[in-house]
C-alpha positions in Angstrom: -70.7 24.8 -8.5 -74.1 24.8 -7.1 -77.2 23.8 -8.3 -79.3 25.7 -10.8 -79.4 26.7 -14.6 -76.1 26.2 -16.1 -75.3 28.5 -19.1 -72.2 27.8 -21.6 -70.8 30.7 -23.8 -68.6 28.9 -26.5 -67.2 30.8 -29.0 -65.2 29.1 -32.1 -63.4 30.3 -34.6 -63.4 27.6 -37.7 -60.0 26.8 -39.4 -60.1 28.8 -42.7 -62.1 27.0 -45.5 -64.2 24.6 -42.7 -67.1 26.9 -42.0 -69.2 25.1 -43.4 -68.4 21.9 -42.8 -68.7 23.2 -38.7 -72.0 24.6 -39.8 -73.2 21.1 -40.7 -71.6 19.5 -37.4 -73.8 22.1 -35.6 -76.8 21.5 -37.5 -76.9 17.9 -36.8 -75.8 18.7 -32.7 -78.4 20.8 -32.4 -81.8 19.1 -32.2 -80.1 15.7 -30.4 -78.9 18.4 -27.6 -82.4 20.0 -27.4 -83.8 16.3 -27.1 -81.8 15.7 -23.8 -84.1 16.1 -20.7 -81.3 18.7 -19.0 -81.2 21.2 -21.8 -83.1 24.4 -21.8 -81.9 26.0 -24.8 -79.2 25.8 -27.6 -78.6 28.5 -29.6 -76.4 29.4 -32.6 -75.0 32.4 -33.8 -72.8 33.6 -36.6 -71.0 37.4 -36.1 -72.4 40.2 -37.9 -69.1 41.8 -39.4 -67.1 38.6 -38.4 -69.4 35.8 -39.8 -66.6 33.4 -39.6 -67.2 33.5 -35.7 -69.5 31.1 -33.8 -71.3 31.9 -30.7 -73.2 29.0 -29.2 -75.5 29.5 -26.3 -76.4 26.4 -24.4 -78.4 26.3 -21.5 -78.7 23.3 -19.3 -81.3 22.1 -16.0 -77.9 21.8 -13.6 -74.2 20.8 -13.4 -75.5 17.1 -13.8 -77.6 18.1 -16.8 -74.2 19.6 -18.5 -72.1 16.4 -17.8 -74.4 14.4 -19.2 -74.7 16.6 -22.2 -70.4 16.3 -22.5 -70.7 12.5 -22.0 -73.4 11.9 -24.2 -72.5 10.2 -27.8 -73.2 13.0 -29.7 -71.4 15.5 -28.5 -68.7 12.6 -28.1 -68.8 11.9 -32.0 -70.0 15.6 -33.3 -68.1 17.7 -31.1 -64.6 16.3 -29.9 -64.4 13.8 -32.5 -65.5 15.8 -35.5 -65.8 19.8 -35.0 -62.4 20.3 -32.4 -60.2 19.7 -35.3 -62.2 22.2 -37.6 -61.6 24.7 -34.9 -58.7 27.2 -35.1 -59.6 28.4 -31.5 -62.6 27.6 -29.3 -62.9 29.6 -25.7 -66.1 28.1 -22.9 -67.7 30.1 -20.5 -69.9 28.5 -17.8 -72.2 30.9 -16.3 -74.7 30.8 -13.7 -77.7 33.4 -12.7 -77.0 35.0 -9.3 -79.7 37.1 -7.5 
């Protein structure tokens, strides 16, 4: 991958009854993701007619910017440790702008 803005589309899907304990895993991810020097933007959203679906939108400086994100201790603890076994399915999309 080259460089430049590197956007993640996860989408999860939280085992029946742990909604809102994901919601809480999210809401403590967030602002310690934001405060990392490589991220642009993270975004959460909750479906319409399916509000038991996530959609996260993460934006990040560059391929390094992302790594660091996944090796950081947050997302270490919060996400793997903690909101993976919540999940009943989780897909990521990596994405990056083309002219």
């Amino acid at each position: 991958m080259s460089a430049g803005v590197i956007t993640v589309v996860a989408r999860w899907q939280p085992v029946d009854g742990k909604l809102g304990e994901v919601l809480a895993v999210l809401a403590e991810m967030r602002p310690k993701t934001l405060a990392e020097p490589g991220c642009l933007g993270y975004e959460i959203y909750r479906g319409i007619d399916s509000p038991h679906n996530l959609l996260l939108l993460e934006h990040y400086r560059d391929e390094a910017a992302l790594e660091a994100h996944r090796q950081s201790e947050h997302y270490q603890s919060l996400v793997i440790g903690h909101a993976l076994p919540l999940l009943a399915d989780r897909q990521v999309e990596l994405l990056q702008a083309r002219a």
